[in-house]
C-alpha positions in Angstrom: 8.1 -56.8 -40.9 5.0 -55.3 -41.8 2.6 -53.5 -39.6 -0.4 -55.5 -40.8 1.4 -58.9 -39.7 1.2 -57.6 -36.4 -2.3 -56.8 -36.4 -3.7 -59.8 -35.5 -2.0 -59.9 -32.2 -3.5 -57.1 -31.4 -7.2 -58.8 -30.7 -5.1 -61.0 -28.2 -5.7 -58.2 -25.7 -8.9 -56.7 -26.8 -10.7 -58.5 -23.7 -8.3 -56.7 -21.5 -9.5 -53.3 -22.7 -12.9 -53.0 -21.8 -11.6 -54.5 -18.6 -8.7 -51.8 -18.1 -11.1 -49.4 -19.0 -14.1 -50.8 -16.2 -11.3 -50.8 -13.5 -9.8 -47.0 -13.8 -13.9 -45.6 -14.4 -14.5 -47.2 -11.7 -12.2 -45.6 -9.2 -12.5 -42.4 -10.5 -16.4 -42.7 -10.3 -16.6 -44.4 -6.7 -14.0 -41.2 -5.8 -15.8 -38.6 -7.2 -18.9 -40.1 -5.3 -17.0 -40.5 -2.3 -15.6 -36.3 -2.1 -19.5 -35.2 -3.7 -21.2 -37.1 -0.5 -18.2 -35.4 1.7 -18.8 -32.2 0.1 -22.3 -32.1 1.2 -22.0 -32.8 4.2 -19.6 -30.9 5.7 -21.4 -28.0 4.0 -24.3 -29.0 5.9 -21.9 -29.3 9.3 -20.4 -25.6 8.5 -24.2 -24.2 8.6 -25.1 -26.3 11.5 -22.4 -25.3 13.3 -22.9 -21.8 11.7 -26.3 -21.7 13.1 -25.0 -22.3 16.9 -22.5 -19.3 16.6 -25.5 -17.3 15.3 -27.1 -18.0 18.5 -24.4 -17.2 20.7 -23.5 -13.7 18.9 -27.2 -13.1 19.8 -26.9 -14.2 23.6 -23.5 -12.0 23.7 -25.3 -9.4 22.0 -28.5 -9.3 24.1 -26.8 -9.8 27.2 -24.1 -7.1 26.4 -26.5 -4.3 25.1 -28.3 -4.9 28.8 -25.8 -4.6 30.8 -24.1 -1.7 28.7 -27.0 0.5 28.9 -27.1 -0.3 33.0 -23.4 0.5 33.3 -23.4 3.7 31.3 -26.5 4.9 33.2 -24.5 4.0 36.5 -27.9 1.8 37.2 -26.3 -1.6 38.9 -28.7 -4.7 39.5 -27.9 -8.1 40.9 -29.1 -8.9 37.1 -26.3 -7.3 35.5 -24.1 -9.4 37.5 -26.2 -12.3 36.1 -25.8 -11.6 32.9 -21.5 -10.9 33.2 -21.3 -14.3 34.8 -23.6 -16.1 32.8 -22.1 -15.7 29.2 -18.6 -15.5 31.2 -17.7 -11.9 30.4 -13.9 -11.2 32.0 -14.7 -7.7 32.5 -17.2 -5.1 31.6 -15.7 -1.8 31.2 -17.0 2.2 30.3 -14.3 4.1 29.7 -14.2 7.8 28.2 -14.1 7.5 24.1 -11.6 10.7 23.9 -9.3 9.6 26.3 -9.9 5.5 27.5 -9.7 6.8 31.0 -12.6 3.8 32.7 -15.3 5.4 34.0 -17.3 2.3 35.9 -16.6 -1.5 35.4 -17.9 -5.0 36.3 -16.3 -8.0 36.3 -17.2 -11.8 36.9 -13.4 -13.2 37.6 -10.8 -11.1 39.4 -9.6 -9.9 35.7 -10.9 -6.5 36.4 -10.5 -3.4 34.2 -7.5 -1.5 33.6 -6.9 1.9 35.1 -6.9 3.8 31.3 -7.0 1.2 28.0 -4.0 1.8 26.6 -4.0 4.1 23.3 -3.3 1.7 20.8 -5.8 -0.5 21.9 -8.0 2.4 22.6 -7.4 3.6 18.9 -8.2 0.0 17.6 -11.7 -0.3 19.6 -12.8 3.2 18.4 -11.8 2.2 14.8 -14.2 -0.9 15.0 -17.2 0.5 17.4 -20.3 2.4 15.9 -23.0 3.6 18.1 -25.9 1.6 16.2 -25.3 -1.7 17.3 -22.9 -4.0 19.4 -19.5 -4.8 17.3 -17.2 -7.6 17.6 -13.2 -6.9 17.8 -10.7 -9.6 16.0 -9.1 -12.2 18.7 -6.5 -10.1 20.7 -3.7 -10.9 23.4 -5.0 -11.2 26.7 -3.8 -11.4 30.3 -1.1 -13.9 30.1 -1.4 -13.6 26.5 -4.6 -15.9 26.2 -6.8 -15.8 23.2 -9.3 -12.7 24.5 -12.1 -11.1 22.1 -14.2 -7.8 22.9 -17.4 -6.1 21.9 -17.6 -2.6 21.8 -20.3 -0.2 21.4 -20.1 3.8 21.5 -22.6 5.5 23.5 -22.1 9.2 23.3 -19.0 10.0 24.6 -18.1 6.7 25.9 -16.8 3.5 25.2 -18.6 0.1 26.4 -15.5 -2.8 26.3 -16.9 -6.2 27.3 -13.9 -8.6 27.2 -14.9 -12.4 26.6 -12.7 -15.8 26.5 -12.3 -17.9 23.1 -13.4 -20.8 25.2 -17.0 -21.5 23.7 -15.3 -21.6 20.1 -12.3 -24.1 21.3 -15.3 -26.3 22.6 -17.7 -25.9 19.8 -14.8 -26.6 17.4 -13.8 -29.9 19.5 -17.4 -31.3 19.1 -16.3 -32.1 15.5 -14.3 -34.9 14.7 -14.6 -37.8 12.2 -12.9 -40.1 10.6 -9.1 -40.2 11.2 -8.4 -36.7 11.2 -11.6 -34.6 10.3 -11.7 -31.8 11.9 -13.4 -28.1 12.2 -11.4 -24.9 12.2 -13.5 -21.5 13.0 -11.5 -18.4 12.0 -12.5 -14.5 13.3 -12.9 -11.7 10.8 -9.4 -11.6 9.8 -8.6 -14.8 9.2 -7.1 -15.7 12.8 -7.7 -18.9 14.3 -10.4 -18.9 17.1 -10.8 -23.0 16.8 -8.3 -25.8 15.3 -7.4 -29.4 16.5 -3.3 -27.5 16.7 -3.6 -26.5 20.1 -0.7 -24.4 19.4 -2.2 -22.3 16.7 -5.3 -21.2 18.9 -2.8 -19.6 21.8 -0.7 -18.1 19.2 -3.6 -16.8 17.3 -2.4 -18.2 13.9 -3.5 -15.8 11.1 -4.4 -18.4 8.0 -6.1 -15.4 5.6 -3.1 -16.0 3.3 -5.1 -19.9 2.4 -6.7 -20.1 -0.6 -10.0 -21.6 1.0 -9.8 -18.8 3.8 -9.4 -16.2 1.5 -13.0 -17.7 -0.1 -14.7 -18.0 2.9 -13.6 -14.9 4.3 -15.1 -12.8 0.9 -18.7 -14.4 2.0 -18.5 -17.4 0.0 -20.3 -20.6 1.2 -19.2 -24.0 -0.8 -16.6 -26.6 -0.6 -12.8 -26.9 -2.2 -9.5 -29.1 -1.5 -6.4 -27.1 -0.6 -3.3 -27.7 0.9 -3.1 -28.2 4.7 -0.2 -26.6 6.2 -0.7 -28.3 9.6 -1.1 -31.5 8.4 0.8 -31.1 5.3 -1.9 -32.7 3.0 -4.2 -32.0 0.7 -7.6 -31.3 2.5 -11.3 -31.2 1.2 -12.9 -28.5 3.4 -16.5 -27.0 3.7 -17.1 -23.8 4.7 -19.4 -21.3 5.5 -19.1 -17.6 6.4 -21.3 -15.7 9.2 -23.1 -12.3 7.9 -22.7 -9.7 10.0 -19.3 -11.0 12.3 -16.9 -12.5 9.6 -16.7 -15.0 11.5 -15.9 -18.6 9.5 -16.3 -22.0 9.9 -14.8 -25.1 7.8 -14.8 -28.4 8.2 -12.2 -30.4 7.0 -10.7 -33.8 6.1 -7.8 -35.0 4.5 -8.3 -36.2 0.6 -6.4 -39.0 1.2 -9.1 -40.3 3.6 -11.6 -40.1 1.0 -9.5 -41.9 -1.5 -9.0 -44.6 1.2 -12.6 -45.5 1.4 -12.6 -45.2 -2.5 -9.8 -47.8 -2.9 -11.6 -50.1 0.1 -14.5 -50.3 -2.2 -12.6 -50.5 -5.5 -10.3 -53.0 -4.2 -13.8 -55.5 -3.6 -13.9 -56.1 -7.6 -10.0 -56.5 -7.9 -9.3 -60.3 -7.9 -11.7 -61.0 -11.3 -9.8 -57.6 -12.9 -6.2 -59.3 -11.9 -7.1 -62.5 -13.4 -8.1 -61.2 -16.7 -5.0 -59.1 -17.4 -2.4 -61.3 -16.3 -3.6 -62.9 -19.3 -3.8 -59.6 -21.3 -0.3 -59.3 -19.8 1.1 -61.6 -21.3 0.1 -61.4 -25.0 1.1 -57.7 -24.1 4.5 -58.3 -23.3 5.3 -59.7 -26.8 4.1 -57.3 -28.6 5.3 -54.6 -26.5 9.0 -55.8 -27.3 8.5 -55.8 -30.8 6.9 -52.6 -31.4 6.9 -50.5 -28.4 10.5 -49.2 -28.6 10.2 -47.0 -31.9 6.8 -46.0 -30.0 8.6 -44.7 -26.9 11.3 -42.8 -28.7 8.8 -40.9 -30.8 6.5 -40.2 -27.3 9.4 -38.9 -25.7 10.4 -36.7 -28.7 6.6 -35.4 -29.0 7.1 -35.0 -25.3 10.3 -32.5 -25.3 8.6 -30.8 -28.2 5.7 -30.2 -25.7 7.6 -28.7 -23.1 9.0 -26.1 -25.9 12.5 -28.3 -27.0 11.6 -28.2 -30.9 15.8 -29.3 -31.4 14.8 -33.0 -31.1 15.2 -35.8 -33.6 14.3 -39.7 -33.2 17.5 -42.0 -34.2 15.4 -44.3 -37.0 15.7 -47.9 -35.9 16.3 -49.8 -39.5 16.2 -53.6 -37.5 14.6 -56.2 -39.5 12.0 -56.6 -36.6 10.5 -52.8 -36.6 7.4 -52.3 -38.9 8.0 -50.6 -42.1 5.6 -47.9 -41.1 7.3 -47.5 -37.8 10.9 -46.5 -39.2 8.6 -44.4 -42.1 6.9 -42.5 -38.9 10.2 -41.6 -37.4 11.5 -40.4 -40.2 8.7 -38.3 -41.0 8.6 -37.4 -37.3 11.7 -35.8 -37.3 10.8 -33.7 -41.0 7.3 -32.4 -39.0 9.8 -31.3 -35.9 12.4 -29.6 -37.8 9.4 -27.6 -39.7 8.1 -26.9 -36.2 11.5 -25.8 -34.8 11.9 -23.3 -37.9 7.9 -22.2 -37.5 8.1 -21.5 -33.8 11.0 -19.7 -34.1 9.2 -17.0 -36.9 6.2 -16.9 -34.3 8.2 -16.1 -31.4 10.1 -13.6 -33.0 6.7 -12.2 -34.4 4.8 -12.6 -31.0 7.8 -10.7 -29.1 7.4 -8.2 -31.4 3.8 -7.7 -30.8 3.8 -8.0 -27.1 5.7 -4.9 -27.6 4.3 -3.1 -29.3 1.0 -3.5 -27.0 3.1 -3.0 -24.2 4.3 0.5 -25.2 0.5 1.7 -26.8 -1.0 0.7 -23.4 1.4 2.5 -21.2 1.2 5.1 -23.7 -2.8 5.4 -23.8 -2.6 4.6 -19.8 -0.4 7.5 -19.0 -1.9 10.0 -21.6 -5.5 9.6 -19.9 -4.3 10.1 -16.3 -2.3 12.9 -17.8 -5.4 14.5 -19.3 -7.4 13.9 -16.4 -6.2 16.1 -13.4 -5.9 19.7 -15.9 -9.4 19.3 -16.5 -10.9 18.6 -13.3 -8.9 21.5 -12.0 -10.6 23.5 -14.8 -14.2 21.8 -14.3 -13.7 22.6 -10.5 -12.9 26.1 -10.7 -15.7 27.0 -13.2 -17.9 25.2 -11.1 -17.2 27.4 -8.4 -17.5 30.5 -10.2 -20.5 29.3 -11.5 -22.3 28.5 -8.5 -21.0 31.2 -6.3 -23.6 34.0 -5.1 -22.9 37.3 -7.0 -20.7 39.0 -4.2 -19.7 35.8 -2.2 -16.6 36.1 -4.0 -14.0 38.8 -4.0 -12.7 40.0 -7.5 -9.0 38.7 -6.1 -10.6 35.5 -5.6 -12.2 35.6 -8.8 -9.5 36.9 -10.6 -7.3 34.0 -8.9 -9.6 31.5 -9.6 -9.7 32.9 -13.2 -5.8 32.4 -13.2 -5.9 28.9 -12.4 -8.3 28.2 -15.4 -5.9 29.5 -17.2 -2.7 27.9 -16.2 -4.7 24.8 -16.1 -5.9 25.2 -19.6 -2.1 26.1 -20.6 -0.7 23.1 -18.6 -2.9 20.9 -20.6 -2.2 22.4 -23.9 1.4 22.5 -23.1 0.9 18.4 -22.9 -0.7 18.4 -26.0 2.1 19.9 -27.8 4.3 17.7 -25.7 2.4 14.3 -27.3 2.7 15.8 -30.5 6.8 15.8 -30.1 6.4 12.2 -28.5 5.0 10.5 -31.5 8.2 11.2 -32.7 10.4 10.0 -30.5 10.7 6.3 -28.8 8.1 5.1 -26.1 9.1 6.5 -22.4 11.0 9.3 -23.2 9.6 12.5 -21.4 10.9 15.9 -22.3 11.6 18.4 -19.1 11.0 21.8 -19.7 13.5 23.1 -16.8 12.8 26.6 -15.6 13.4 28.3 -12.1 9.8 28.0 -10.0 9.4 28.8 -5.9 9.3 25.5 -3.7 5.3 26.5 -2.5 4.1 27.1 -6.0 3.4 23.5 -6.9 2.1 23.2 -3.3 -0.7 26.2 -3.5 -1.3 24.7 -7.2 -2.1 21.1 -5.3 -4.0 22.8 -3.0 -6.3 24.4 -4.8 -7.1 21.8 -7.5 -7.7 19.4 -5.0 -9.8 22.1 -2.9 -12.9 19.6 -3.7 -11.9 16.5 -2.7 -10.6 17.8 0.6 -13.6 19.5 1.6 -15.8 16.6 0.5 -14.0 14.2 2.7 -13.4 17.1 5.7 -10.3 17.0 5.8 -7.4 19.2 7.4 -4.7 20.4 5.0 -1.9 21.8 7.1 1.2 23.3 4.9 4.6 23.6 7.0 7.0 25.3 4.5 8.8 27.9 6.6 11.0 28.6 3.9 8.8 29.7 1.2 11.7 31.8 -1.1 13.2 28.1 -1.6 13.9 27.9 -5.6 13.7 24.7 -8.0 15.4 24.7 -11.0 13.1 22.0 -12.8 10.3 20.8 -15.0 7.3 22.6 -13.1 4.6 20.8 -14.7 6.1 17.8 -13.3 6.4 18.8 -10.2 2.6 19.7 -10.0 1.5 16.1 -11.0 4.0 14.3 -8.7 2.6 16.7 -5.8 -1.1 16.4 -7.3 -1.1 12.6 -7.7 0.6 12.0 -3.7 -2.0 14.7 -2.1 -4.5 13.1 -3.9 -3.6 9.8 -2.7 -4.1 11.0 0.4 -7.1 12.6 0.7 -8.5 9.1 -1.1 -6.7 7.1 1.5 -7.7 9.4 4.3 -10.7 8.9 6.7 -13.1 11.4 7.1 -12.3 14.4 8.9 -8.3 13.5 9.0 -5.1 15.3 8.9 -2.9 15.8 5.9 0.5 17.5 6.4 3.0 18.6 3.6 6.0 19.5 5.2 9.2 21.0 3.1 12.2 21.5 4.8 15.8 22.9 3.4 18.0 19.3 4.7 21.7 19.7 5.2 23.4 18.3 2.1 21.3 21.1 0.7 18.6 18.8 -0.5 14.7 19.9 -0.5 12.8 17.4 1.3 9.0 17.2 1.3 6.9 14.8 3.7 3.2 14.5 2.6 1.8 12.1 5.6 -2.0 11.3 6.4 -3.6 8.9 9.1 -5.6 7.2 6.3 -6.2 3.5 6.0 -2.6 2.9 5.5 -0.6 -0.1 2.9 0.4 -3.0 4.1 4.3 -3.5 4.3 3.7 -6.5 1.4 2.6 -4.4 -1.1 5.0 -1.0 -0.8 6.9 -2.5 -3.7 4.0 -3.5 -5.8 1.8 -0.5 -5.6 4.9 1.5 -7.9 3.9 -0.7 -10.7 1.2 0.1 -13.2 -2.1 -1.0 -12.4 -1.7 -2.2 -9.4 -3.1 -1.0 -5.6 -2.8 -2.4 -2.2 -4.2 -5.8 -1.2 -6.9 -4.1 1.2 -10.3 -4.9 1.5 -10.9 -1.5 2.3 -10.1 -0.3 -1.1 -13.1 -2.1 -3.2 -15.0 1.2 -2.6 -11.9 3.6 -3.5 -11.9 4.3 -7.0 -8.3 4.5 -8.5 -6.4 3.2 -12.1 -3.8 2.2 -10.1 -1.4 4.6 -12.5 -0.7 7.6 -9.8 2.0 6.1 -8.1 3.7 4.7 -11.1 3.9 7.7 -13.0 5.8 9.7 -10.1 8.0 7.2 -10.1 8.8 7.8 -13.9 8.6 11.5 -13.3 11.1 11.2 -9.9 13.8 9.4 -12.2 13.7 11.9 -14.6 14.7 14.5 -12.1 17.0 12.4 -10.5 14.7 12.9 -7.2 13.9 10.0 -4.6 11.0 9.1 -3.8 9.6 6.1 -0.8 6.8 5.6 0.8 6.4 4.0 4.7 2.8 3.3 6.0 1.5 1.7 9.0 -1.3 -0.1 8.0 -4.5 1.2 9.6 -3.2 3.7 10.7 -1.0 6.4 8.4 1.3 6.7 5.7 4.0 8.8 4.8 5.0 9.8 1.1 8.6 11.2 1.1 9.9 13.4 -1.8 13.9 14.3 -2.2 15.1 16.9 -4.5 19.1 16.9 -4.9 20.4 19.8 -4.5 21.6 20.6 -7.6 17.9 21.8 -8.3 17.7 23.7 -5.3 18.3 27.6 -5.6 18.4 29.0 -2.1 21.2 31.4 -0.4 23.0 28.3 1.3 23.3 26.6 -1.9 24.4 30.0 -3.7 26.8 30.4 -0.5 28.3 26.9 -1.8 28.4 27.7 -5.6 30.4 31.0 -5.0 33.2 29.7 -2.1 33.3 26.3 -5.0 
C-alpha cells in the first residue's frame, strides 16, 4: 500500500493537534509562571530576612565593641551588664592573646569563662580576630555541645571573646514557612547550618558547603536555582541571598513539586474540553497507528541506539502487504546510511584518538618546559638584582663572588636543560634523562635557599635547616634534586602566613634511607584534595588560594622527577594549620660510612 493512500487519514486528527499542542504550552507556560512568581519572591524574602540579620550583627556589634572597650579598661558599669544581658551574651571574656590565660570576664547566665581558652580554640580565635573591627567566628560546640558562636576582637595584647547562642537565627528562621513545606535555611560563613526546619541538623551543626546552591550563595551570589534537597529528598527551588561583611546566608526554599502542584490545579481547570476532543483524535489515531507505526518504531529505536554510540544496528525490513512502499524503501535505506555511519565513526575515532594525543603530549610538554625555564632564571634575575642594588661595600667579595657563582650555575643548569630538550625531541614524550653524579645531601638545600632568598624575606619568614649530617652523599641527578627541593620550599613559603616557620629536616633513617621533612604552618590542604593536587593543573579547593598565584604544575612534576629516582614522596596537611612535604631517598643513592660499612661486610 502506498503512502499517499494513507494520507488522507491523516486530516482525521489534524483538530487534535493544535489541541495537543494548546494543552502541553499550556502547562509548561502556567509552570514556568508559577517558579518565575516563586522566584521573586523568595528573593525578596532572603533580602528581607537579610535585612533583619544586618540589624542584629549591628546590635551585637555596637553592644560588643561597648562593653569590650569597658572590660579591657577594667571600667565595669551596671550598663555593661545591660548590654551582656540584653543581646543574651553567655559570657564576655579578655583573655591574654599570647597565651589565652582570661584576664577579666562577664557573664549574664552562670556559663562563666574558662580558666585559660584552650589552645586550639585559642589558635582558631586569633586566626579570625583583627584589631580594626569586631569579627564573627563560624558556629562552634558549646557547653553541652549546643550550637555557640563568638565575636572576637584584638586589642593590643588581648583577646575580647563574647560567646553568643544560635537562638535568634533558629527563631528568625522559624518565622518562615509556606506552603506545605517552604522553608528558610540560614547558613554561617562556612556553610554550617545556623537555621533549618531539621532540628537535628542545627545541634549537629550540619555543614551543607558541599550543595550546589550553597556553594553559590556562599561566593556572594544573590539569585534563585532548583537543586536537590538532601533532607527532603526532592528537588527544591531556593532563593538566596548572601550577607557582605559576615558570610552569613540565607535561602528560602520550597519543594518544585509544590510549584508544579499549583501548576497542574490550574491546568487541570481546561482538561475536560481537551479530553473530549482527543478521545476522538484517539481513535482515528489508533488505526492508523497499527498500520504504519510499527516500521516507524523500529527505525526510532535504531536511530535511538545509533544516538547513544551503537552504530552495529540494522532494522529487519517488514515486506507485509499492509506497510507503505516508502516505509520498507526507508528501512532499507536506513540501514545503508548506518552501516556508512558505523564505518565513518570508526575513521573519526581512530583519528580523534590520535589527535587527543598528540595535544596531550605537546601540552605537557610546553607545560613542563615553561616551569622548567622559569625557576633558573628567576634565581639569575634575583641574584643580579642584588648585586645590582647593593651599596658599593655592603657586600663582601665572598659574598659577591658567591653570588657570582650562583649566576653561574644557574645559567649552566639552564643551558644544561636546553641541551637536554634538544635530546628530547628525539626521543618519545615523558622520557627524562638523569645525569647521575655523586653531590653532598645540603648542596641542593643551600641551592633552595638561596634562590628562594626573595620570596622568604618578602613574606618574613623563618627558614630553619636541621641537617646534622651534612657529609651525607647522593649518587643522583643533581639538577633534579634542586627542582624537587625548589618547587616544595617554594610551595611553602607560598602556602605560608606571614612571618611563619619553615623547617627542612634531613635525617640518615635506619634502612639507610635519606629522609627529608620540609613542614610549614601555612594555610594547609584539605584531606580531599592530597590526591588531586599531584595532578597537572590542579591546586587545592581553598578559598584562600584565589590570591595565590600558582600553574598548578609544581607538585606534579616532583612527582615525575621522584619516580625516576625511585624516591617516595607524600604529603600530610592539617588544614589551617600546617603541612608536611616528606621526601625518601633509597638507599642505594645514599653514600655515607654506614652505607659503605654495609657494601664492604656484603
Amino acid at each position: 500500500m502506498k503512502l499517499r493512500k494513507q494520507l488522507f487519514l491523516t486530516f482525521a486528527i489534524a483538530s487534535a493537534v493544535p489541541l495537543l499542542v494548546l494543552w502541553f504550552t499550556l502547562s509548561e507556560v502556567m509552570y514556568k509562571k508559577e517558579l518565575n512568581d516563586a522566584e521573586t519572591r523568595h528573593v525578596l524574602i532572603a533580602q528581607n530576612l537579610a535585612s533583619a540579620l544586618k540589624r542584629y550583627r549591628t546590635d551585637i556589634e555596637t553592644s560588643f565593641s561597648y562593653v569590650a572597650k569597658n572590660l579591657v579598661a577594667q571600667n565595669f558599669t551596671t550598663k555593661t551588664d545591660t548590654f551582656i544581658s540584653q543581646f543574651k551574651f553567655r559570657h564576655f571574656c579578655i583573655a591574654n592573646l599570647k597565651t589565652g590565660e582570661i584576664i577579666t570576664h562577664s557573664a549574664s547566665t552562670p556559663t562563666s569563662c574558662p580558666t585559660v581558652v584552650p589552645s586550639k580554640r585559642l589558635s582558631v580565635f586569633k586566626s579570625l580576630a583583627n584589631d580594626r573591627k569586631p569579627v564573627f567566628s563560624p558556629v562552634m560546640a558549646g557547653e553541652k555541645n549546643q550550637p555557640i558562636m563568638y565575636v572576637l576582637q584584638i586589642f593590643g595584647n588581648k583577646l575580647a571573646i563574647a560567646a553568643f547562642p544560635t537562638n535568634y537565627f533558629e527563631k528568625l528562621g522559624k518565622s518562615i514557612s509556606f506552603g506545605d513545606k517552604g522553608h528558610a535555611v540560614i547558613l554561617d560563613q562556612t556553610g554550617t547550618v545556623l537555621a533549618h526546619p531539621v532540628p537535628a541538623w542545627v545541634q549537629a551543626r550540619k555543614n551543607i558547603s558541599k550543595l550546589s546552591v550553597a556553594k553559590r550563595v556562599m561566593a556572594g551570589e544573590t539569585g534563585a536555582t532548583t537543586f536537590y534537597s538532601p533532607a527532603y529528598h526532592s528537588d527544591m527551588l531556593s532563593g538566596f541571598h548572601n550577607i557582605k561583611g559576615t558570610g552569613w546566608s540565607i535561602m528560602i526554599q520550597q519543594p518544585v513539586e509544590e510549584l508544579r502542584a499549583a501548576a497542574r490545579a490550574t491546568h487541570s481547570t481546561i482538561f475536560p474540553i481537551i479530553a473530549m476532543c482527543l478521545l476522538l483524535s484517539g481513535a482515528v489515531a489508533l488505526f492508523i497507528a497499527r498500520q504504519i507505526m510499527k516500521p516507524l518504531d523500529d527505525v526510532i529505536e535504531a536511530a535511538t541506539a545509533v544516538e547513544r554510540g551503537d552504530h552495529n544496528v540494522a532494522v529487519d525490513v517488514n515486506e507485509s502487504w499492509h506497510v507503505p512502499h516508502e516505509f520498507k524503501n526507508m528501512q532499507k535505506r536506513f540501514n545503508a546510511m548506518a552501516k556508512s555511519v558505523s564505518e565513518h565513526q570508526n575513521r573519526q575515532n581512530r583519528k580523534y584518538q590520535s589527535v587527543e594525543n598528540d595535544s596531550k603530549r605537546k601540552t605537557e610538554y610546553f607545560s613542563s618546559l615553561a616551569h622548567e625555564l622559569k625557576t633558573p632564571l628567576n634565581s639569575i634575575l634575583g641574584f643580579s638584582s642584588v648585586l645590582k642594588e647593593a651599596n658599593p661595600g655592603t657586600l663582601t667579595p665572598h659574598e659577591e663572588t658567591e653570588f657570582l657563582d650562583h649566576i653561574e650555575k644557574s645559567a649552566k643548569h639552564l643551558l644544561t636543560f636546553v641541551n637536554d630538550l634538544l635530546n628530547f625531541n628525539r626521543l618519545d614524550v615523558g622520557v627524562h634523562v638523569l645525569k647521575e653524579q655523586k653531590f653532598y645531601l645540603i648542596d641542593p638545600i643551600r641551592f633552595c635557599e638561596t634562590t628562594l632568598r626573595k620570596e622568604i624575606e618578602a613574606k618574613n619568614v623563618d627558614l630553619l635547616i636541621e641537617c646534622p649530617d651534612k657529609e651525607i652523599q647522593l649518587f643522583a641527578d643533581e639538577r633534579s634534586i634542586n627542582q624537587i627541593m625548589i618547587n616544595l620550599v617554594g610551595n611553602a613559603v607560598r602556602y605560608s602566613f606571614d612571618k611563619g616557620q619553615i623547617r627542612i629536616i634531613t635525617g640518615l633513617q635506619e634502612d639507610g634511607s635519606v629522609r627529608i621533612d620540609i613542614k610549614d604552618n601555612g594555610i594547609g590542604i584539605p584531606s580531599d584534595d592530597l590526591e588531586e593536587i599531584l595532578q597537572p593543573f590542579k591546586r587545592a579547593n581553598d578559598p584562600q588560594l584565589a590570591d595565590i598565584h600558582g600553574t598548578g604544575l609544581g607538585l606534579s612534576i616532583v612527582s615525575k622527577l621522584v619516580q625516576l629516582h625511585d624516591m617516595t614522596f607524600e604529603i600530610k596537611s592539617e588544614h589551617g594549620f600546617s603541612t608536611t612535604a616528606s621526601l625518601i631517598i633509597p638507599k642505594e643513592r645514599v653514600i655515607s660510612d654506614n652505607n659503605s660499612q654495609d657494601s664492604a661486610a656484603a
